[in-house]
KOLTORDO-843680 format. One record per residue: residue number from 1; residue in three letters; x, y, z of N, C-alpha, C in turn. Coordinates in Angstrom, 2 decimals, always signed. Layout:
+-----+------+---------+---------+---------+---------+----------+---------+---------+---------+---------+
| seq | type |  n_east | n_north |    n_up | ca_east | ca_north |   ca_up |  c_east | c_north |    c_up |
+-----+------+---------+---------+---------+---------+----------+---------+---------+---------+---------+
| NUM |  ALA |       X |       Y |       Z |       X |        Y |       Z |       X |       Y |       Z |
...
+-----+------+---------+---------+---------+---------+----------+---------+---------+---------+---------+
END
This chain:
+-----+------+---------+---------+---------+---------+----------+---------+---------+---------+---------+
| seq | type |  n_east | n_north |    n_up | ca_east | ca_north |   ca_up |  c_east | c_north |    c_up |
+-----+------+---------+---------+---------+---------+----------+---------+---------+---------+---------+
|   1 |  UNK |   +0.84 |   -1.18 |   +0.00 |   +0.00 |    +0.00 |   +0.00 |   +0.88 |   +1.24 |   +0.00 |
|   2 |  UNK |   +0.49 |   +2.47 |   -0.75 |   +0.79 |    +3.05 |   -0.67 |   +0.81 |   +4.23 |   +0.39 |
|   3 |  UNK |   +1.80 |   +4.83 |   +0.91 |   +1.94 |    +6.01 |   +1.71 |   +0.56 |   +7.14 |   +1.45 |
|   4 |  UNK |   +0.26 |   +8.29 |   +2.21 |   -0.70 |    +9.38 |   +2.21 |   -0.45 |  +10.36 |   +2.88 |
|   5 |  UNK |   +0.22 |  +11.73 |   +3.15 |   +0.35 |   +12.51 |   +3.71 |   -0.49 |  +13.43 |   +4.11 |
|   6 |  UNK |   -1.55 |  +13.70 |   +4.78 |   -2.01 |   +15.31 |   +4.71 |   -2.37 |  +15.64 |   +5.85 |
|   7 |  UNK |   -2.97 |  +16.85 |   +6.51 |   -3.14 |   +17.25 |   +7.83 |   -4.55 |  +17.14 |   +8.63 |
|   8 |  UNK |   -4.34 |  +17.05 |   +9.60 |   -5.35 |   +17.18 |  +10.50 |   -5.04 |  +18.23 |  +11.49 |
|   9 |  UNK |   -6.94 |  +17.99 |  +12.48 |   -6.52 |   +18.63 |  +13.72 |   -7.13 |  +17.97 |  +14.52 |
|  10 |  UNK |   -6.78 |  +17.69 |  +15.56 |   -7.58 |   +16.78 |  +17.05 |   -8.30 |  +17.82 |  +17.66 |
|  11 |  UNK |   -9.45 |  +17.67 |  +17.47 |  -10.80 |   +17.81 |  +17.89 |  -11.57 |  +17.40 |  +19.01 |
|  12 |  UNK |  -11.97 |  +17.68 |  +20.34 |  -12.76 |   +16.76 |  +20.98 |  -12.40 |  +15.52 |  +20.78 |
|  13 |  UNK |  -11.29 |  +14.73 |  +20.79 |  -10.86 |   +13.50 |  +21.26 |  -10.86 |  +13.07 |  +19.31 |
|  14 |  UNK |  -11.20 |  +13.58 |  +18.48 |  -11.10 |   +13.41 |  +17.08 |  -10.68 |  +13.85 |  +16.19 |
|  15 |  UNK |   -9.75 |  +12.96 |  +15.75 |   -8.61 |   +13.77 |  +14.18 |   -9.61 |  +14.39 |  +13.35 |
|  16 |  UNK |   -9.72 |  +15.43 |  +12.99 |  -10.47 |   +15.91 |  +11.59 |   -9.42 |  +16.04 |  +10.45 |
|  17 |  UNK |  -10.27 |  +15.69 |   +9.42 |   -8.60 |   +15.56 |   +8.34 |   -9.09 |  +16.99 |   +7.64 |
|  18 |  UNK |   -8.05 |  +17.56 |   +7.13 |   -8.01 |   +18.71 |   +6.51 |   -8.18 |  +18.86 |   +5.00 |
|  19 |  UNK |   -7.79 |  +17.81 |   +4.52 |   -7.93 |   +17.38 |   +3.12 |   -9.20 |  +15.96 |   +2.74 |
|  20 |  UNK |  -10.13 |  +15.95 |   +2.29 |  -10.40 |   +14.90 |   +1.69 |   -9.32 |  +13.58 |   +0.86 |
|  21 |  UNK |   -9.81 |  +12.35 |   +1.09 |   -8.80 |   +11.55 |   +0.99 |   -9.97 |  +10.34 |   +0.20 |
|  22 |  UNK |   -9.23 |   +9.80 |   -0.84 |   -9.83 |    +8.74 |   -2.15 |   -9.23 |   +7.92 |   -1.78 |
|  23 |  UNK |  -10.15 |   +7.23 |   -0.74 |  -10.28 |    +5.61 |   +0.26 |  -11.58 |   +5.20 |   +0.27 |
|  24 |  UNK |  -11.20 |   +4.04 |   +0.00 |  -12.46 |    +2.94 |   +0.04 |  -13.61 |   +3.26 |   +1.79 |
|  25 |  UNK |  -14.45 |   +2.89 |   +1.45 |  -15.32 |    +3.39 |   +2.51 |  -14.76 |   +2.01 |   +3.39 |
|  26 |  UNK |  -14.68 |   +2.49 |   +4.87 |  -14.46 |    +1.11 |   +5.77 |  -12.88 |   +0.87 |   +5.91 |
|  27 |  UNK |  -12.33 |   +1.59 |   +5.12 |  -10.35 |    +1.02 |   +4.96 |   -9.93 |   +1.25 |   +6.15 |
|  28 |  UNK |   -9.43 |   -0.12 |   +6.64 |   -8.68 |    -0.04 |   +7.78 |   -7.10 |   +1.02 |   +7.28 |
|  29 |  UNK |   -6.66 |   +1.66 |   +8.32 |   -5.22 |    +2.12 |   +8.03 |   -4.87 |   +2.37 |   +9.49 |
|  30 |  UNK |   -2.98 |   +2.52 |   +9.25 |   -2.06 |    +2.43 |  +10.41 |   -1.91 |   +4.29 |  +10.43 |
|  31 |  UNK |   -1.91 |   +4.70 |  +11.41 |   -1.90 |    +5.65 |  +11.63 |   -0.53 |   +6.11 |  +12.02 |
|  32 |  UNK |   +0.10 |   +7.40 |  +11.56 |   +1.84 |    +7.99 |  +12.34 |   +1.13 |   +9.24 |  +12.50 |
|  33 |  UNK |   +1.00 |   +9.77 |  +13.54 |   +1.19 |   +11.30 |  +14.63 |   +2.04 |  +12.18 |  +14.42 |
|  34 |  UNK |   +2.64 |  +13.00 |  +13.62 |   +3.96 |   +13.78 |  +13.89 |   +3.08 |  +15.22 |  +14.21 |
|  35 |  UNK |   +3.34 |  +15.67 |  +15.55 |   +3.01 |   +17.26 |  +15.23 |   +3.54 |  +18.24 |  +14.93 |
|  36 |  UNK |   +2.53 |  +19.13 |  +14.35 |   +3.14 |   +20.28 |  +13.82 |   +4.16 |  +21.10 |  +14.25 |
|  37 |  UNK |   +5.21 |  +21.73 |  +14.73 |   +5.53 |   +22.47 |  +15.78 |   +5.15 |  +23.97 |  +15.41 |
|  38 |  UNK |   +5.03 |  +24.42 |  +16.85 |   +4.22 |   +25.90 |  +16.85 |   +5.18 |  +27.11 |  +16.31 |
|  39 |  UNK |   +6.54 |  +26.71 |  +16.06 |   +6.95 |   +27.85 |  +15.39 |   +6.83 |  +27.75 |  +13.62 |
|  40 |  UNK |   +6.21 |  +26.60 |  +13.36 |   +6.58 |   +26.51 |  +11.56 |   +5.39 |  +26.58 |  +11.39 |
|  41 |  UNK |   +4.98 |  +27.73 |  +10.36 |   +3.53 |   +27.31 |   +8.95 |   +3.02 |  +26.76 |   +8.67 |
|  42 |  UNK |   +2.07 |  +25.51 |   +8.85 |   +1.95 |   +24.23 |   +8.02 |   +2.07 |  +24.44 |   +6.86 |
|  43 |  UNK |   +2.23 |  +23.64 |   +5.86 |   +1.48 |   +24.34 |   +4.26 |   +0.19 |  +23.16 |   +4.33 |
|  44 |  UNK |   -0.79 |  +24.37 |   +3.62 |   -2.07 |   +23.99 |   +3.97 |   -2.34 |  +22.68 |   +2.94 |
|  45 |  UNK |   -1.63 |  +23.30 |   +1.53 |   -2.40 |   +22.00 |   +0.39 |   -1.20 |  +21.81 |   -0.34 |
|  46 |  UNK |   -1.68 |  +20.67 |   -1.25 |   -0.49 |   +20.47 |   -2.40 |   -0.19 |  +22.04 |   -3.16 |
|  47 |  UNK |   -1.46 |  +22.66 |   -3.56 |   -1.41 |   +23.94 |   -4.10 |   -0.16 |  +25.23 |   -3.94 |
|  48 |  UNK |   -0.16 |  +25.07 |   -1.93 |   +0.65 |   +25.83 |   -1.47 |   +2.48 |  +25.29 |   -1.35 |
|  49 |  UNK |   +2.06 |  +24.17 |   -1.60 |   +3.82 |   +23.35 |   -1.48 |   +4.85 |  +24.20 |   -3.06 |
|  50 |  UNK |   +3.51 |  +23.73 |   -4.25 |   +4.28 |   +24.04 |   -5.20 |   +3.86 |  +25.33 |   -5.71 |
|  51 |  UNK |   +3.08 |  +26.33 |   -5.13 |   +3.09 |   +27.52 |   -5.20 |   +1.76 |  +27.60 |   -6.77 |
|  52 |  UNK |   +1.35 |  +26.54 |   -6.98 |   -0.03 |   +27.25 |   -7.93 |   -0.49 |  +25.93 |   -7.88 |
|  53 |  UNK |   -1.55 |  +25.86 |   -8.39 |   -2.95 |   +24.31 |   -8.37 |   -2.39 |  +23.24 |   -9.55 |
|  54 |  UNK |   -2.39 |  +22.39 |   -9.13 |   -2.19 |   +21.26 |   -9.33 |   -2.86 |  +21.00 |  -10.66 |
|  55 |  UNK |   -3.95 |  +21.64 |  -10.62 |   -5.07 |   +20.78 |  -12.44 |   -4.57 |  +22.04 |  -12.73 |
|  56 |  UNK |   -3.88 |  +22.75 |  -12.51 |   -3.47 |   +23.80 |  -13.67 |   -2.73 |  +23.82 |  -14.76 |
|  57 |  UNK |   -3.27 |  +23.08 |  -15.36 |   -2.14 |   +22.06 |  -16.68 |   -0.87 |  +22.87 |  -17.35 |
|  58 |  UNK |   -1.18 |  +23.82 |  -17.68 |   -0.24 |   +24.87 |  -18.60 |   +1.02 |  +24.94 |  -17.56 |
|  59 |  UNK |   +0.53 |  +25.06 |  -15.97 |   +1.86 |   +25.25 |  -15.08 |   +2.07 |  +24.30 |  -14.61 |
|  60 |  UNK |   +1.61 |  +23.22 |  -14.86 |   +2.17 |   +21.38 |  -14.79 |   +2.79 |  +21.02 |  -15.71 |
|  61 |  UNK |   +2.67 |  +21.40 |  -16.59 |   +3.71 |   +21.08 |  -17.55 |   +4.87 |  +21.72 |  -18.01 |
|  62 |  UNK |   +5.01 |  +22.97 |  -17.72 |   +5.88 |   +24.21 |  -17.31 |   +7.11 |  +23.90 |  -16.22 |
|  63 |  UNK |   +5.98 |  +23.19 |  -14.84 |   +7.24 |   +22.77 |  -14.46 |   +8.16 |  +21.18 |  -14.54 |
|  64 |  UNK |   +7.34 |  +20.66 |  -15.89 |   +7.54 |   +19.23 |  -15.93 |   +8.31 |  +19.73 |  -16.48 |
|  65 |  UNK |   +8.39 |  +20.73 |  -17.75 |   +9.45 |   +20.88 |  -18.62 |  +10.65 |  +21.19 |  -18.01 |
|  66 |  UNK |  +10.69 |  +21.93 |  -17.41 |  +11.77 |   +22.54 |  -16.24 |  +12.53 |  +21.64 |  -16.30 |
|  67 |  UNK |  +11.62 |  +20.52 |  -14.99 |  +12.47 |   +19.54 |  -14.23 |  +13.47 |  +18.88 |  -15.48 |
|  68 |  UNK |  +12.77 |  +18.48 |  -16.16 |  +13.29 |   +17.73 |  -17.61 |  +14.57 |  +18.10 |  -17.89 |
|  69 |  UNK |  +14.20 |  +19.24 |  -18.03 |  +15.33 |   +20.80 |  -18.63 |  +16.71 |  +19.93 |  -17.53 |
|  70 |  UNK |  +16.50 |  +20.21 |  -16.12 |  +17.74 |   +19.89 |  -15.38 |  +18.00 |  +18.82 |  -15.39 |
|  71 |  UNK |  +17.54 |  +17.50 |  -15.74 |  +17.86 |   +16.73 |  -15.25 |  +18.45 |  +15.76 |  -16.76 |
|  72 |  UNK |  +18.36 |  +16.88 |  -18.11 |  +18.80 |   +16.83 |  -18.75 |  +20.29 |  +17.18 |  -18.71 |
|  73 |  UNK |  +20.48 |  +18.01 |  -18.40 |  +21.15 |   +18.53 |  -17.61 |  +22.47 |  +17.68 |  -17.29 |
|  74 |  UNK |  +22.30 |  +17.22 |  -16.26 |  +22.92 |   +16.53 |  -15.36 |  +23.02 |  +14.83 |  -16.26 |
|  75 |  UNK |  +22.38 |  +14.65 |  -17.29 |  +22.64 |   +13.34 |  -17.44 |  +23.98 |  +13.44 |  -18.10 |
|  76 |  UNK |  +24.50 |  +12.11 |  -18.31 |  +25.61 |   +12.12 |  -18.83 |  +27.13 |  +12.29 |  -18.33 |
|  77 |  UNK |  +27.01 |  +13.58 |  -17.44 |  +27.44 |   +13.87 |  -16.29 |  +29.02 |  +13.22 |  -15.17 |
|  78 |  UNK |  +28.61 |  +11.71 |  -15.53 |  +29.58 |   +10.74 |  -14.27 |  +30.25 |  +10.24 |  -15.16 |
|  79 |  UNK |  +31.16 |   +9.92 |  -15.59 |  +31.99 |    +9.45 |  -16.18 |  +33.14 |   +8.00 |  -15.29 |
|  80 |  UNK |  +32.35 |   +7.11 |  -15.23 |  +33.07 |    +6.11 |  -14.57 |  +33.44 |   +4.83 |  -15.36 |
|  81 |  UNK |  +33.17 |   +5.11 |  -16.97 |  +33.54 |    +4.01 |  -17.50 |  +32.76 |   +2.51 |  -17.85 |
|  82 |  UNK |  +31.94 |   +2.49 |  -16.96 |  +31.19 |    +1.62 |  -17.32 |  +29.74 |   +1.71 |  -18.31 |
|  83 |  UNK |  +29.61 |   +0.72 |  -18.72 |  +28.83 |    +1.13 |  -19.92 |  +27.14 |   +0.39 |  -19.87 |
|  84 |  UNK |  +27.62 |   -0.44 |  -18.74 |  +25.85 |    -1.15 |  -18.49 |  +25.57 |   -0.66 |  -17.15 |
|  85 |  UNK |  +25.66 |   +0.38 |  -16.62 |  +25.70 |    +0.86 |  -15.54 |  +24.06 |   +0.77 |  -15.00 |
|  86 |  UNK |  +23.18 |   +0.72 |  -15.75 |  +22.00 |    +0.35 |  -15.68 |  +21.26 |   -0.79 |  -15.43 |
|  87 |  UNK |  +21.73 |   -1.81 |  -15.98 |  +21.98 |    -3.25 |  -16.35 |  +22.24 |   -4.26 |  -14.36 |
|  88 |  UNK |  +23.68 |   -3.05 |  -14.43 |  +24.25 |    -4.13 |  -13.10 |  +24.11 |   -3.10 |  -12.37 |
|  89 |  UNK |  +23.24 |   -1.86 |  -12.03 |  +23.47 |    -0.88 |  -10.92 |  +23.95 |   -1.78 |   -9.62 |
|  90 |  UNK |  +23.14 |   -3.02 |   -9.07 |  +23.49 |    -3.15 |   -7.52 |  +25.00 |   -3.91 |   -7.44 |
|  91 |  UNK |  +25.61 |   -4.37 |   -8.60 |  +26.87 |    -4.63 |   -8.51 |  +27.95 |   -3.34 |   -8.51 |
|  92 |  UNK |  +27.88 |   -2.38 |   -8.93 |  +28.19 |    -1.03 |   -8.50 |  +28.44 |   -0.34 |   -7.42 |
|  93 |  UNK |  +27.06 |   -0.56 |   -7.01 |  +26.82 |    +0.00 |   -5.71 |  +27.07 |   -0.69 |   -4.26 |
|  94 |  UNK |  +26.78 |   -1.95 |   -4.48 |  +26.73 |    -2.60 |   -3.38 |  +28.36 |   -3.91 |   -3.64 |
|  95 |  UNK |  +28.75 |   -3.76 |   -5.12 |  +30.00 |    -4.66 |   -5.05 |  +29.57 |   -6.12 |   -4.94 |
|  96 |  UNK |  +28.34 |   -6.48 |   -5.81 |  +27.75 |    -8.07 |   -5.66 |  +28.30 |   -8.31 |   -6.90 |
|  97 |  UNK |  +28.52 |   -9.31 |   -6.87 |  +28.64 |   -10.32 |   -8.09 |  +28.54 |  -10.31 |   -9.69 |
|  98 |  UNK |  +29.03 |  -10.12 |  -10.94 |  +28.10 |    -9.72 |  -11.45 |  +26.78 |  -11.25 |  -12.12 |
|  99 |  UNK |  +25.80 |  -10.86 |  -12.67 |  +25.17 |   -11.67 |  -12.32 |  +24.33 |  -11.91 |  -14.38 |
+-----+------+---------+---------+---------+---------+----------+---------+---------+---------+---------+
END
């Protein structure tokens, strides 16, 4: 299962969630507590994390292009010689076998 982040507030002995959440009616889930601390902002929505709305397609893809842009960027980049570096990443990384 996948992870879900968003906020609440404890209420009269009850979490109220701050965001609506697309769960099956009845879904059991494990609950983690972290509180807010009183000197930081929350950010309220996805909206406010990345600074404009989310179905706002023209600036979703604006910053898809972006990301693209850098990470274009950066490919190519390492120069270590190997050429299936993709292939055998965990022999690389971890020095297993190759396989």
């Amino acid at each position: 299962m996948s992870a879900i982040a968003t906020r609440a507030v404890y209420e009269d002995g009850v979490l109220r969630l701050l965001e609506d959440l697309d769960l099956p009616e009845c879904q059991e889930l494990y609950v983690l507590i972290l509180a807010v601390q009183d000197t930081q902002a929350p950010q309220a929505t996805l909206a406010d994390v990345l600074g404009f709305d989310p179905a706002d397609k023209v600036k979703l893809e604006a910053l898809a292009a972006s990301q693209y842009q850098a990470a274009m960027q950066l490919a190519g980049t390492g120069h270590s010689g190997h050429s299936n570096v993709a292939e055998n990443h965990d022999a690389y990384l971890y020095e297993e076998p190759h396989q």
